[in-house]
C-alpha positions as CSV (number, residue, x, y, z in Angstrom):
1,X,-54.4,-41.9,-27.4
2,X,-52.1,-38.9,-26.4
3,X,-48.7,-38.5,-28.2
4,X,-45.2,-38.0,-26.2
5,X,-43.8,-34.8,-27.6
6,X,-39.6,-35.0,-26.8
7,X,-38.3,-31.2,-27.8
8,X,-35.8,-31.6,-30.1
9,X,-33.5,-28.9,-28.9
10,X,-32.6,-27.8,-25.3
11,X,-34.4,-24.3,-24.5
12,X,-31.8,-21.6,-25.1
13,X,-28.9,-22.3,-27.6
14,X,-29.0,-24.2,-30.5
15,X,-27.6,-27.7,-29.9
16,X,-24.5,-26.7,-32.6
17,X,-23.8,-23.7,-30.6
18,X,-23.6,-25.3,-27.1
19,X,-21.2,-28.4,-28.5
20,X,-18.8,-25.9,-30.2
21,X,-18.3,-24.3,-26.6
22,X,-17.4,-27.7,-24.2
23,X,-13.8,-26.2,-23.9
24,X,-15.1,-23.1,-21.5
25,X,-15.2,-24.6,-18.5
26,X,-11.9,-26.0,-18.7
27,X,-10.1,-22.6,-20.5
28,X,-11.4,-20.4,-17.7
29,X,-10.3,-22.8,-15.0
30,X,-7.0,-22.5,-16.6
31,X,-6.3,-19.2,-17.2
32,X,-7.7,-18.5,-13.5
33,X,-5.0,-20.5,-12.8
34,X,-2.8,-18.7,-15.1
35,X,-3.5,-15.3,-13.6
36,X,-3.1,-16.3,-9.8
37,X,0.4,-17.7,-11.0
38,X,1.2,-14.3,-12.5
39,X,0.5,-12.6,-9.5
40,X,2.2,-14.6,-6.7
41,X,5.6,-14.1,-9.7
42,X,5.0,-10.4,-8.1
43,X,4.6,-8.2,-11.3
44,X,5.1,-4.5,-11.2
45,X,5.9,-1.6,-14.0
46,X,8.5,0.5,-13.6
47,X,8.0,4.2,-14.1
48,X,11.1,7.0,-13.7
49,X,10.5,10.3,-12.7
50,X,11.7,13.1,-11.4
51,X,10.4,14.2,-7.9
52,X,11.5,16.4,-5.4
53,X,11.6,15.6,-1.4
54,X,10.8,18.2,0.9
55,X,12.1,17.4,4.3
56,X,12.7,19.3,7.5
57,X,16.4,19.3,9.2
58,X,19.6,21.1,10.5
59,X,22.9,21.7,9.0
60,X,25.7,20.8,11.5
61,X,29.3,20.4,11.3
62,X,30.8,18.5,14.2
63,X,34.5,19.5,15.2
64,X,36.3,17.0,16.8
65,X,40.0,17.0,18.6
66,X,42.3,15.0,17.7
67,X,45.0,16.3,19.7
68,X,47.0,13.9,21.7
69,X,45.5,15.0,25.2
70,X,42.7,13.7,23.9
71,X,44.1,10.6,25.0
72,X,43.7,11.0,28.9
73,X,42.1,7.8,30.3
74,X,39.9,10.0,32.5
75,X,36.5,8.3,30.7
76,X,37.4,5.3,32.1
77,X,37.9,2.7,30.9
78,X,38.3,4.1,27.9
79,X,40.0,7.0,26.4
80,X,38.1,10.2,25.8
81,X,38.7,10.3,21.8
82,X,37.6,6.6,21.7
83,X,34.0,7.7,24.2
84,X,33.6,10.8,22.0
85,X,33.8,8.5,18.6
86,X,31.0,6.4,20.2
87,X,29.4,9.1,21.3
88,X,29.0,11.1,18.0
89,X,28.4,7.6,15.9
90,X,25.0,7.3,18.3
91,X,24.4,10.5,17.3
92,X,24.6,10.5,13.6
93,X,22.3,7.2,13.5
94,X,19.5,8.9,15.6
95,X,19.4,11.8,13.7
96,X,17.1,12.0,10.4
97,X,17.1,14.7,7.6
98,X,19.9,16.6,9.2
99,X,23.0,17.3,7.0
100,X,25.9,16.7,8.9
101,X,30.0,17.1,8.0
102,X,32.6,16.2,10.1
103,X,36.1,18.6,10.6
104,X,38.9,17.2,12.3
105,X,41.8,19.1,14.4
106,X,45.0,19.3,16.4
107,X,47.8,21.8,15.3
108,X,46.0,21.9,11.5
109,X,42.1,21.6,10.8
110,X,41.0,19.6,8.2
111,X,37.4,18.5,6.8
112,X,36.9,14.9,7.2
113,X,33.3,14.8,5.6
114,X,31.1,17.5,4.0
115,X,27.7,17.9,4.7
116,X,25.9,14.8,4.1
117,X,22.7,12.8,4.4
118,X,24.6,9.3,3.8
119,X,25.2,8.9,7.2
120,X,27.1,6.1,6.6
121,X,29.9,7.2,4.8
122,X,29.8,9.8,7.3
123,X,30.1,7.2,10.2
124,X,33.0,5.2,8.0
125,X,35.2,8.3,8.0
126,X,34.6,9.0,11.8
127,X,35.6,5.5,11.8
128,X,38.9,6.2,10.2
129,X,39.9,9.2,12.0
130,X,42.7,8.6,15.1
131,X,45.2,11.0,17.4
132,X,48.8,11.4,16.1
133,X,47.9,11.8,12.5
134,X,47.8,15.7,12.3
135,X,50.6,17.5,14.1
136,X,49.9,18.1,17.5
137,X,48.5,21.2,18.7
138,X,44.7,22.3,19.6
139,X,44.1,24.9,16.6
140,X,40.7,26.0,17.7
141,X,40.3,29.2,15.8
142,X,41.2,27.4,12.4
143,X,39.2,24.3,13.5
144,X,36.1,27.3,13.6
145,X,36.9,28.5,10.0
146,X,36.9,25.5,8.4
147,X,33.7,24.3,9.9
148,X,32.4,27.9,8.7
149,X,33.7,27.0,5.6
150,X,31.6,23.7,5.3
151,X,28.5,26.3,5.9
152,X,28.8,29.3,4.5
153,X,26.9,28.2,1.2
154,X,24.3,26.3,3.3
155,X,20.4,27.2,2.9
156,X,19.3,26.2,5.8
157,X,18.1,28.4,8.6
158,X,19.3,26.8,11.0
159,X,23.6,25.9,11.1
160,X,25.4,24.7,13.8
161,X,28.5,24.0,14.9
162,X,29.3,21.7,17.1
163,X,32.8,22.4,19.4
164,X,34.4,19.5,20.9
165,X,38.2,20.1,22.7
166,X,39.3,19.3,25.6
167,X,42.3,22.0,25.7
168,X,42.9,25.5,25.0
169,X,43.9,27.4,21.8
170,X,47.9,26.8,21.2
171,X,48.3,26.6,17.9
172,X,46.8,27.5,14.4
173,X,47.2,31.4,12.8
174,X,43.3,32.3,13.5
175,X,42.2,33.6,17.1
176,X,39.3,31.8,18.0
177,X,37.1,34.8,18.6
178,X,37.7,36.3,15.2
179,X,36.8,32.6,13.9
180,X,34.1,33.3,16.1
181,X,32.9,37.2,14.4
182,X,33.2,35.5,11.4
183,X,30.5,32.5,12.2
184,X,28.2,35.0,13.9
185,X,28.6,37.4,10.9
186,X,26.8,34.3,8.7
187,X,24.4,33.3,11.3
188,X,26.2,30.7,12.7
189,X,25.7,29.2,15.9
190,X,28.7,27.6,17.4
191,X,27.9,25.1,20.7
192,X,30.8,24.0,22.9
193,X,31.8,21.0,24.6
194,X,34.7,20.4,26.5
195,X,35.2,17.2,27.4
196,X,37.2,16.3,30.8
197,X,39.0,18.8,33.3
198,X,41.4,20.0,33.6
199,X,44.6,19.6,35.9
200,X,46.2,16.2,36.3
201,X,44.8,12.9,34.0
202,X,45.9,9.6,34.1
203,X,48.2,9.6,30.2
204,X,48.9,6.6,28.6
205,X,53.0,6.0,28.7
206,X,53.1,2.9,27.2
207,X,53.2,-1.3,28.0
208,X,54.7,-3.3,30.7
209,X,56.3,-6.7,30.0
210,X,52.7,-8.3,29.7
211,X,51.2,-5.9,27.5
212,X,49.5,-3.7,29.9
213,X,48.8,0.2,29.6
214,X,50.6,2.5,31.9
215,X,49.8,5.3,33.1
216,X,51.2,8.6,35.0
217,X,49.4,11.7,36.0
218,X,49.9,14.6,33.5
219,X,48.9,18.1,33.3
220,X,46.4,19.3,30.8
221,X,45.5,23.1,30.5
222,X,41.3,23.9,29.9
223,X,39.7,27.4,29.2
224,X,36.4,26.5,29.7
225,X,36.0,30.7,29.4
226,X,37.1,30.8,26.1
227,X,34.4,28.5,24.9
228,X,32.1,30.1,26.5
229,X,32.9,33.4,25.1
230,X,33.0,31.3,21.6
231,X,29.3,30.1,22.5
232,X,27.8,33.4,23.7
233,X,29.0,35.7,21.0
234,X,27.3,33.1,18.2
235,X,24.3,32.6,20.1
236,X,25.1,28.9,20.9
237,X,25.6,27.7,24.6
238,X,28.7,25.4,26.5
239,X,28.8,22.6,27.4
240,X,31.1,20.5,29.7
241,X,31.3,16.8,29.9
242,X,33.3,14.1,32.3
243,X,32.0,11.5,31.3
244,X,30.2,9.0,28.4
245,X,26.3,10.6,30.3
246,X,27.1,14.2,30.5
247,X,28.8,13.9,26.8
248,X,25.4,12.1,25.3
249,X,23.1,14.8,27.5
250,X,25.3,17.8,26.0
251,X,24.9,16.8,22.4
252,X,21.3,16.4,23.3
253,X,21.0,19.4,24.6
254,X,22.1,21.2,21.7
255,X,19.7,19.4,19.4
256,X,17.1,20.6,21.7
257,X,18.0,24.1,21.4
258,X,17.9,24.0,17.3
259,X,15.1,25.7,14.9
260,X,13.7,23.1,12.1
261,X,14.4,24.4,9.0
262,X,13.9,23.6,4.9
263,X,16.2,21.4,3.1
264,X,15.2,20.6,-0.3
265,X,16.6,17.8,-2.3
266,X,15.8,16.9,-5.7
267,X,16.5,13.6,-7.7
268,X,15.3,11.1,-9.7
269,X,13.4,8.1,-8.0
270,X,12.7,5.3,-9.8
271,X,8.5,4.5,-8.9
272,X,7.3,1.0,-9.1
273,X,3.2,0.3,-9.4
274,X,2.6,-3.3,-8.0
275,X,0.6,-4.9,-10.6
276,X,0.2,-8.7,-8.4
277,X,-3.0,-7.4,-6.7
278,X,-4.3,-6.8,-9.7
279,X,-4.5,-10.2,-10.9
280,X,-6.1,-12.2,-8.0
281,X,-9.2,-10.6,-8.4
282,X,-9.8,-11.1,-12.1
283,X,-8.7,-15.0,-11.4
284,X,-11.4,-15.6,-8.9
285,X,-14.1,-14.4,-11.1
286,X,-12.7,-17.0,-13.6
287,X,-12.5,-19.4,-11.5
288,X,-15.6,-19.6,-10.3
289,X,-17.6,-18.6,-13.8
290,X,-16.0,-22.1,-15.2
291,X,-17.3,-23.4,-12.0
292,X,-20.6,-22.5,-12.3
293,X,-20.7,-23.5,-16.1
294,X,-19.3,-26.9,-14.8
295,X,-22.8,-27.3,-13.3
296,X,-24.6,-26.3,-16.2
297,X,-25.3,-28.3,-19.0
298,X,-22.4,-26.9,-20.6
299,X,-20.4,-29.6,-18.7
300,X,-22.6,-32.5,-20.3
301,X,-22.1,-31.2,-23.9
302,X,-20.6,-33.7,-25.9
């Protein structure tokens, strides 16, 4: 009669070898597990270097007056220092890569903010600045040399000032057109804007019983041809504005007009590689080798 023959051993490992291995399943399940953990944590090395940023942009210097006639209620219903303030603010936040400083003026010139990329310290200190602080005046020669002052070590192939007044020169001990020679003389281009007309503006004169502004008509003097001398002999253009549109379409204007050029800023950047993609992949193949050994007969190995 014909024998049953039962192999002793499954085909492939030795019995002894398969029983010392009925952990895997379970330990690649788990550190599949472990590895998807570790990436949703978000894992990335930190690496320091030094780089240097190449970017294209202008170098402007924005000089604003604060003179009291600034004051006239002609940009109704708001003041013309308070439209120009918003004004320039919308302007610093659309631009991008342009260095821009800020000089102030009435009967003295001062710089308010060097030439900056932080736009918003440069917005803070616009912010800050107010009629009746500096002694009255309209210095607009020594407002010029100062601004030439913020540029005069600047790069960049393109630097611009930018003119705002609304009066003419009475004050200050540099003429306007020398400040002028001198801006042209280092490539300067000065743009003008004056903002209002001249004649008689409504003036703020103070409060009535219920806290309203009053107003009376005032004179204010304008040489719109001396800042249009100032423009021409620098290459720039003027610019008049009588209201919140024509100021925004001035400014724009000027922008429009300006050559790109090369400001280069080195620093140190701190570089992050994200590491958290890494780890999914490595996971699923985990997971789904246990898997598969869990149908095997790996899983039925005492």
């Amino acid at each position: 009669m014909p024998r049953l023959v039962v192999p002793a051993a499954p085909i492939g490992l030795p019995v002894s070898r398969w029983a010392r291995l009925w952990w895997l399943p379970g330990g690649l399940s788990i550190a599949a597990l472990a590895l998807t953990a570790v990436g949703l944590s978000g894992p990335r090395l930190r690496t320091s270097r030094r780089i240097d940023l190449s970017v294209q942009g202008i170098d402007i210097v924005v000089a604003l007056d604060l003179s009291t006639s600034m004051l006239a209620a002609d940009f109704r219903p708001k003041d013309r220092i308070s439209v120009a303030k918003e004004v320039l603010k919308s302007f610093i936040s659309s631009r991008q890569n342009d260095r821009i400083g800020l000089v102030v003026f009435a009967g003295e010139a001062y710089t308010q903010c060097p030439l900056t990329l932080d736009y918003r310290v440069l917005e803070e200190l616009l912010d800050q600045v107010k009629t009746g602080v500096i002694v009255d005046g309209t210095a607009i020669g020594n407002a010029l040399a100062t601004a030439v002052n913020r540029l005069r070590e600047s790069d960049a192939k393109s630097k611009v000032i930018i003119l705002l007044t609304d009066g003419d020169n009475n004050a200050g001990n540099l003429s306007p057109l020398q400040a002028a020679q001198i801006a042209k003389d280092l490539g300067i281009k000065v743009f003008t804007i004056l903002i209002g007309k001249g004649g008689r503006v409504p003036y703020p004169t103070g409060t009535d019983l219920f806290g309203r502004m009053l107003y009376e008509q005032v004179e204010i003097d304008v040489n719109p041809e001396l800042l249009q001398q100032i423009a021409r002999s620098t290459g720039g253009a003027a610019y008049q504005a009588t209201d919140r549109e024509s100021l925004e379409r001035g400014l724009s204007q000027v922008l429009d007009s300006l050559e790109k050029s090369k400001i280069y800023e080195a620093g140190g950047s701190a570089q992050y590689d994200e590491w958290y993609g890494r780890m999914f992949l490595p996971a699923a193949l985990l997971g789904m080798f246990g898997l598969a050994l869990r149908t095997t007969r790996l899983s039925g190995t005492p």
